[in-house]
C-alpha positions as CSV (number, residue, x, y, z in Angstrom):
1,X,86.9,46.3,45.0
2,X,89.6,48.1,47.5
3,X,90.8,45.2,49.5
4,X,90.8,46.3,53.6
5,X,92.6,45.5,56.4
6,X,91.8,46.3,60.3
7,X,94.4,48.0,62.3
8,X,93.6,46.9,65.9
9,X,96.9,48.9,68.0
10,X,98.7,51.5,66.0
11,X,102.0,51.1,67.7
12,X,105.3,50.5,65.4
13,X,104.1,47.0,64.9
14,X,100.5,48.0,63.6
15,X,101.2,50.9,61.6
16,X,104.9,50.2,61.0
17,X,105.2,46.6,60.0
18,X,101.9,45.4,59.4
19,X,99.8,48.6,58.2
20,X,102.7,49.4,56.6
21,X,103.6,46.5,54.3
22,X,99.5,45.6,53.8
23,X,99.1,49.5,52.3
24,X,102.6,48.7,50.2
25,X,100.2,45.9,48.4
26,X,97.2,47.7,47.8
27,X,95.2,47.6,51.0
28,X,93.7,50.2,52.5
29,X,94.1,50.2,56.0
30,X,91.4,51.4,59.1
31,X,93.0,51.9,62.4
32,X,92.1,52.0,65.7
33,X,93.6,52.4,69.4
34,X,93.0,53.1,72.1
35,X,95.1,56.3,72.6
36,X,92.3,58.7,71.6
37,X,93.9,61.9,71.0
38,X,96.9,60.6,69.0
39,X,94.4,59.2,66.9
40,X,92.7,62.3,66.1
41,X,96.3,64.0,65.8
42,X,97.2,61.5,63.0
43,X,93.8,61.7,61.3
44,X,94.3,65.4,61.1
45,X,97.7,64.5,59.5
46,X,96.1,62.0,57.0
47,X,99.6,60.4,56.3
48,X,102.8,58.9,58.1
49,X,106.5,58.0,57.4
50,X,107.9,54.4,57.8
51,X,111.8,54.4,57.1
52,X,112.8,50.9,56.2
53,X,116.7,50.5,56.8
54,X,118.8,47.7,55.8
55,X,122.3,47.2,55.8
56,X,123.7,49.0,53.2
57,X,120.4,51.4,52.2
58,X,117.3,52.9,53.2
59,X,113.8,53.6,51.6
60,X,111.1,55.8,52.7
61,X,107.0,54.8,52.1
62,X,104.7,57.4,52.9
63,X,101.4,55.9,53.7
64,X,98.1,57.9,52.8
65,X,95.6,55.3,52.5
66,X,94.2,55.0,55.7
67,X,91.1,56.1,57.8
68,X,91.8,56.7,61.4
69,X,88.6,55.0,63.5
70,X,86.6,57.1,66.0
71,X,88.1,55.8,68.8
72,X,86.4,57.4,72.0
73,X,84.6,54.3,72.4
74,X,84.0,50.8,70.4
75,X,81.1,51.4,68.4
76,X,82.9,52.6,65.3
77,X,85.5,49.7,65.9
78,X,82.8,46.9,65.9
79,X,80.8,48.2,63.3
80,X,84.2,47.7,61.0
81,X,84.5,44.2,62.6
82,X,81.4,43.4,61.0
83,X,81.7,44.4,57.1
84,X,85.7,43.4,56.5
85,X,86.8,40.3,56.2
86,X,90.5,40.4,57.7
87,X,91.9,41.9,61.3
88,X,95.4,42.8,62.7
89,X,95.5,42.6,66.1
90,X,98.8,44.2,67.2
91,X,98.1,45.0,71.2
92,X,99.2,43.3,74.0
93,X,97.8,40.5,75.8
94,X,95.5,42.6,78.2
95,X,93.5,44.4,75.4
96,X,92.4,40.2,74.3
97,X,89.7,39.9,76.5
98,X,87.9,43.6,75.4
99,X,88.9,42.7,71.9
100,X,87.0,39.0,72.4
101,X,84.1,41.1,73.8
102,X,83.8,42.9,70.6
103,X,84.4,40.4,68.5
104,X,81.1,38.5,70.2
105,X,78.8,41.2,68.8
106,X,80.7,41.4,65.5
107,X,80.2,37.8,65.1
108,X,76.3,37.7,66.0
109,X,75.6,39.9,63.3
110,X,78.2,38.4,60.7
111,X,76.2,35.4,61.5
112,X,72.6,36.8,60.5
113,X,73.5,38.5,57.8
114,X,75.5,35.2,56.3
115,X,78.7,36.8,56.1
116,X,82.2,36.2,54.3
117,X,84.6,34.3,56.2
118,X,86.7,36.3,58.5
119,X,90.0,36.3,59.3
120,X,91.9,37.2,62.5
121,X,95.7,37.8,62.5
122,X,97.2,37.8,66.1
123,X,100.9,39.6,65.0
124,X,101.9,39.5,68.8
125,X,104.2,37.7,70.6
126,X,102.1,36.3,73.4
127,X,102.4,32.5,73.7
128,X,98.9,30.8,73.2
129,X,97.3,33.8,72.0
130,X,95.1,31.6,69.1
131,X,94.4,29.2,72.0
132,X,93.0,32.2,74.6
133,X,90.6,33.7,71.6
134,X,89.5,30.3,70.3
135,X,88.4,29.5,74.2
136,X,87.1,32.7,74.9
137,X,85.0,33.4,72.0
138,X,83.4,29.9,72.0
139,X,82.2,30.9,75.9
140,X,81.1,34.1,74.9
141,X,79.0,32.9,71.8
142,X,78.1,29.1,73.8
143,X,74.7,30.8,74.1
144,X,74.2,31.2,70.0
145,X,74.1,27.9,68.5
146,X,74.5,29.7,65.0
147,X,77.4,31.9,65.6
148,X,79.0,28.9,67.3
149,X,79.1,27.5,64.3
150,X,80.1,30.0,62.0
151,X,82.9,30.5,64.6
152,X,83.8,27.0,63.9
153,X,83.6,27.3,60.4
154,X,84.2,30.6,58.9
155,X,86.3,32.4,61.2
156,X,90.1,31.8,61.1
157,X,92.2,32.5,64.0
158,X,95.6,33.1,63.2
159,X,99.3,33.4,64.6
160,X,101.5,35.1,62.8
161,X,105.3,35.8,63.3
162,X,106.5,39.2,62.7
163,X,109.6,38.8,61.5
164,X,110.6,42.6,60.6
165,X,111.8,44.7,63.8
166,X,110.4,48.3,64.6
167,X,111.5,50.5,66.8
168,X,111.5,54.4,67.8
169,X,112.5,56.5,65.1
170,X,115.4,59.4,65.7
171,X,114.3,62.5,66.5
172,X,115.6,63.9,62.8
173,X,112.9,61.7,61.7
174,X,110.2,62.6,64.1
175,X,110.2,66.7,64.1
176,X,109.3,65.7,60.6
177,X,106.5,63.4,61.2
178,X,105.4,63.0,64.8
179,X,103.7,59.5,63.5
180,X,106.8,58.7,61.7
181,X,108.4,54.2,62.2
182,X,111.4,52.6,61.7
183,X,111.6,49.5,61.1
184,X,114.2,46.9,59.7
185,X,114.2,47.1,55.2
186,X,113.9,43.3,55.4
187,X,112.1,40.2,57.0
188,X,109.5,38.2,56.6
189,X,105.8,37.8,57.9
190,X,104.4,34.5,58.5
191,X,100.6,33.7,58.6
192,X,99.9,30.2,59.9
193,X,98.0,28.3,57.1
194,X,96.0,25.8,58.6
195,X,93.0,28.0,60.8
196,X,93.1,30.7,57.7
197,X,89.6,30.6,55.8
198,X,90.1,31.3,52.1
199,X,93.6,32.2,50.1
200,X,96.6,34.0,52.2
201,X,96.9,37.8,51.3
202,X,99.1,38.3,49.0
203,X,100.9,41.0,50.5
204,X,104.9,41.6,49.7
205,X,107.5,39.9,52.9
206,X,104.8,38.1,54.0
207,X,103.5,34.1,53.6
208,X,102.0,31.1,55.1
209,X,103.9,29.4,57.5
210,X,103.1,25.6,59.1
211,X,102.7,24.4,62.9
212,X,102.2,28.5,63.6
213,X,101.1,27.4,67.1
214,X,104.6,26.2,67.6
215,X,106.2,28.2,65.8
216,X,105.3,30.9,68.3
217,X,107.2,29.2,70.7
218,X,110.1,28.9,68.5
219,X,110.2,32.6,67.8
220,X,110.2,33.6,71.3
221,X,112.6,31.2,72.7
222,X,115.0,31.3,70.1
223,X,114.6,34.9,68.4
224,X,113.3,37.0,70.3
225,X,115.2,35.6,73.2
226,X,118.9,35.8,71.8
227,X,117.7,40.0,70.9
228,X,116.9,40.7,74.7
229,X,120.2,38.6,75.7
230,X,121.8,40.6,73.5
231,X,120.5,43.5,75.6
232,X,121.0,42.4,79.2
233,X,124.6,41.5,78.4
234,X,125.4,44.9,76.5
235,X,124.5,46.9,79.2
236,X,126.4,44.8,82.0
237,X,129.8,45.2,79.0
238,X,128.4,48.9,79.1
239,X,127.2,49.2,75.8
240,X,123.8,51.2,74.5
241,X,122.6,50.1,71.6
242,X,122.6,46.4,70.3
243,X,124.6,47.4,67.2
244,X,127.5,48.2,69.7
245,X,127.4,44.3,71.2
246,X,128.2,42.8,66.8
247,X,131.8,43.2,67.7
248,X,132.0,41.7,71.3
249,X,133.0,38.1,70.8
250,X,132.3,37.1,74.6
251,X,128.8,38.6,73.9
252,X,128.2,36.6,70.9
253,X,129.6,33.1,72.1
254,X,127.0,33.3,75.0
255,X,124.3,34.7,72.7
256,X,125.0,31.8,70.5
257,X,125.7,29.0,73.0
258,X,121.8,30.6,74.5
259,X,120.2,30.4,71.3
260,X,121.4,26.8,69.8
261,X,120.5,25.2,74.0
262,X,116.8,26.9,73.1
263,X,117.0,25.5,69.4
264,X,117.7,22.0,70.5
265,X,114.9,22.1,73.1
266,X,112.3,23.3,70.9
267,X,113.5,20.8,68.3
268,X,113.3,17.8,70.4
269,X,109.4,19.6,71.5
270,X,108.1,20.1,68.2
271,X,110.2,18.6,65.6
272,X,110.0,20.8,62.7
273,X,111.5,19.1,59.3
274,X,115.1,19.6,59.0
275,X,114.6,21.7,56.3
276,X,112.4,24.0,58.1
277,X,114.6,24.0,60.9
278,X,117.8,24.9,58.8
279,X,116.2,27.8,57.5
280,X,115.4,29.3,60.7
281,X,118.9,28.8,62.5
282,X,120.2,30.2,59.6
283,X,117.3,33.1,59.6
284,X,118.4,33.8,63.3
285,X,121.6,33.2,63.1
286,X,123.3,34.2,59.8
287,X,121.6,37.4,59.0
288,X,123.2,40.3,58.4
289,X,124.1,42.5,60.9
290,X,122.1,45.7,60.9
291,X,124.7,48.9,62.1
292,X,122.5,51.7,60.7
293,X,120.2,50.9,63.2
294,X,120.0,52.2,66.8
295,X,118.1,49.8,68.4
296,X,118.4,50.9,72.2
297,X,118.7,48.2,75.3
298,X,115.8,50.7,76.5
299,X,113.4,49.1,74.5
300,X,115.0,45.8,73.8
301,X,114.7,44.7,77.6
302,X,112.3,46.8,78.6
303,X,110.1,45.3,81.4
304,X,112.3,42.5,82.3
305,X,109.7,41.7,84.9
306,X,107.8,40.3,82.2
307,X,110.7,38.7,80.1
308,X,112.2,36.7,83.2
309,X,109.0,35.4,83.7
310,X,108.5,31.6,84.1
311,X,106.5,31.0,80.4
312,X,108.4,34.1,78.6
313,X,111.9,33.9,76.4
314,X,114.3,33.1,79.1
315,X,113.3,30.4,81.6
316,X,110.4,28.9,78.9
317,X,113.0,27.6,77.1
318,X,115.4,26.4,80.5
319,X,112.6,24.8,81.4
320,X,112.2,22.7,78.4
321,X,115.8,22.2,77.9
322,X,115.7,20.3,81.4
323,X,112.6,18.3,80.1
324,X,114.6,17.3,77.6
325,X,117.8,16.3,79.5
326,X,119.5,19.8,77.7
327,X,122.1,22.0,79.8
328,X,120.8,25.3,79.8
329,X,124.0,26.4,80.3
330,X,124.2,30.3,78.7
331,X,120.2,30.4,79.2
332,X,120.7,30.2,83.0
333,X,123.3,33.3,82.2
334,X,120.8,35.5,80.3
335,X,118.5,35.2,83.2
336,X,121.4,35.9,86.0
337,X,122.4,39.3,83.2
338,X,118.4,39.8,83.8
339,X,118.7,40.3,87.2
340,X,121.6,42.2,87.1
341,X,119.9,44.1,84.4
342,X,118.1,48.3,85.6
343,X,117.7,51.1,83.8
344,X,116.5,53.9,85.4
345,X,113.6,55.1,83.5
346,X,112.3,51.4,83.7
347,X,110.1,50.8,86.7
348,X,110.1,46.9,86.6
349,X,113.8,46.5,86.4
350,X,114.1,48.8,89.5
351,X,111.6,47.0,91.3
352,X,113.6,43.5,90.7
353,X,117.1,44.9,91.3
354,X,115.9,46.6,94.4
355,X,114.5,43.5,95.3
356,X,117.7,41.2,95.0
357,X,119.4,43.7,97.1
358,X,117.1,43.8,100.1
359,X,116.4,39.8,99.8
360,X,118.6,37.6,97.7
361,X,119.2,36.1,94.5
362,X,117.6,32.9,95.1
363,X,114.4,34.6,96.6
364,X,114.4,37.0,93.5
365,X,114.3,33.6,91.4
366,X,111.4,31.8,93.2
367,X,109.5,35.1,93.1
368,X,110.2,36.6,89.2
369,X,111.1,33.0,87.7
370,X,108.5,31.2,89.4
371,X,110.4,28.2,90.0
372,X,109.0,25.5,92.7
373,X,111.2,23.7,94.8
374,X,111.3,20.6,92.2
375,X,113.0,22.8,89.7
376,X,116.1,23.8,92.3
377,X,118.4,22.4,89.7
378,X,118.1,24.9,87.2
379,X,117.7,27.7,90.2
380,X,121.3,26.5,91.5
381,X,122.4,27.3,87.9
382,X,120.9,30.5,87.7
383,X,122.3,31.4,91.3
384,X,125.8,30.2,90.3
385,X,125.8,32.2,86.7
386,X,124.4,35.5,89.1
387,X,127.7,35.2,91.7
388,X,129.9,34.3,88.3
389,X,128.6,37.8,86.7
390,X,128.5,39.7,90.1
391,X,132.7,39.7,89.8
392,X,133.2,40.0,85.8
393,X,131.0,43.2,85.4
């Protein structure tokens, strides 16, 4: 039998990374989003590009195994949720709510009809994403006794770190597929092993990982932190793409010093095994450095609003660095870039520039941040890296 996957968000992630590597290993894939008439668009098509760049090479996959759900409303979405046994869910954290809502009826039936084990893989980067569907689908089903329990006991809720960037293809690429993703040629998939019910997939770049509730963590405050640095400091240097920062050693001693004050904090959180923890500072830190790909600030930093944020990649990690008695040093200086950080085509980097202009730094803090008057050590840091960078840019 054809072994399935559902495609919940068809973005670069869903149908680039995920969708694209499950179909590489035999899967075939069923997609839905929400964006109804680019669904029917690539239906019509029947296949997409994904362009797969490394360092030194490239390789094309053309996928054609796929059926594109009707997606004018959720009924052909649930009715999928109820015959196959694993989900992708590659959306952002405001479609989890609608997604729990379906998943509720999905369940009630999977429950009567004594159902397979099911399988839920969050690929997104939202911290305590297997915590908010584990809460909200035991309120949902608290009225069901029996679903409760098969909840409990056959459905596995899942984090899973998507290791493998995607991004905008060129437009070469898309006036010959409109659908078309790029996405890095290596990288690696982690599915957290403990909630999964059954075997992992065995699916090519991708594997079970331990502690994937804190390793979610990790890979924000570390990873995908030191990428968006990358981008707030390139575009104060004048850069445009984060291929252009590689050779810019004042970018990559700050990047660095950001990225091992985050390490150490997390460490001292979560305390990985050394081994473990070797592998992913050398992951982060020693790969090879992509130049074929154009991977724009644009999208890199885009919505800073939500990246400057008091849980997100920047002050997260500050703030756990001062738990544990940790200078965050260069992490106070990728905020401080943050704020100096706009693009005109994005409409939350206006809003905060705009707003350090007409009322201060330190307001800007309290306000994006969302630091209380208790953390005014680390907001005197981040005010004295913003007055440093105001003269050297």
């Amino acid at each position: 039998m054809k072994k399935e996957l559902l495609v919940i968000g068809a973005g670069n992630i869903g149908r680039g990374v995920i969708g694209g590597l499950f179909f590489e290993s035999g899967y075939h894939l069923y997609i839905y989003d929400i964006m109804e008439e680019r669904m029917k668009q690539l239906k019509e098509q029947g296949t997409y590009l994904i362009e797969r760049v490394g360092a030194n090479n490239k390789r094309r996959v053309l996928v054609d195994d796929f059926d594109v759900l009707d997606c004018s409303d959720t009924v052909d979405l649930i009715e999928h949720m109820k015959k196959v046994d694993l989900i992708a869910c590659c959306v952002y954290e405001g479609a989890f709510q609608s997604i729990c809502q379906n998943l509720k009826e999905a369940i009630e039936y999977r429950t009567e009809q004594e159902a397979a084990p099911l399988n839920i893989l969050l690929c997104v980067n939202a911290l305590g994403a297997p915590d908010y569907f584990e809460t909200e689908l035991a309120k949902l089903l608290q009225n069901n006794p029996a679903a409760s329990r098969y909840l409990k006991e056959k459905i596995g809720i899942c984090q899973v770190m998507v290791g493998m960037a995607a991004m905008p293809s060129s437009e070469e690429l898309i006036a010959e597929d409109a659908f078309a993703v790029t996405t890095k040629l290596d990288g690696h998939i982690g599915i957290d092993e403990e909630p999964f019910k059954g075997e992992l997939p065995q699916v090519k770049q991708t594997g079970g990982v331990q502690k994937g509730k804190a390793q979610i963590y990790r890979k924000v405050y570390t990873g995908n932190m030191k990428h968006c640095m990358l981008a707030f400091l390139g575009k104060a240097k004048g850069y445009t793409y984060i291929r252009d920062t590689y050779d810019d050693g004042w970018i990559e001693d700050c990047v660095l010093g950001a990225f091992f004050e985050a390490d150490a904090a997390i460490q001292a959180e979560y305390q990985f095994d050394e081994t473990d923890h070797q592998e992913w500072i050398d992951f982060i830190v020693e790969a090879p450095k992509n130049r074929n790909l154009k991977d724009a600030f644009t999208r890199v930093a885009a919505d800073p609003k939500t990246k400057l944020s008091r849980d997100n990649r920047f002050v997260g990690p500050a703030l756990l660095c001062m738990k544990h008695h940790i200078l965050p040093f260069y992490l106070a200086k990728g905020i401080a870039y943050g704020f100096l950080y706009r693009d005109e085509s994005d409409i939350a980097s206006i809003e905060i520039t705009n707003y350090v202009k007409e009322h201060g730094i330190e307001k800007a803090i309290e306000v994006y941040c969302g630091l209380t008057e208790n953390e005014w050590e680390l907001k005197q840091l981040i005010m004295a890296q913003y007055k440093e960078a105001e003269k050297i840019r």
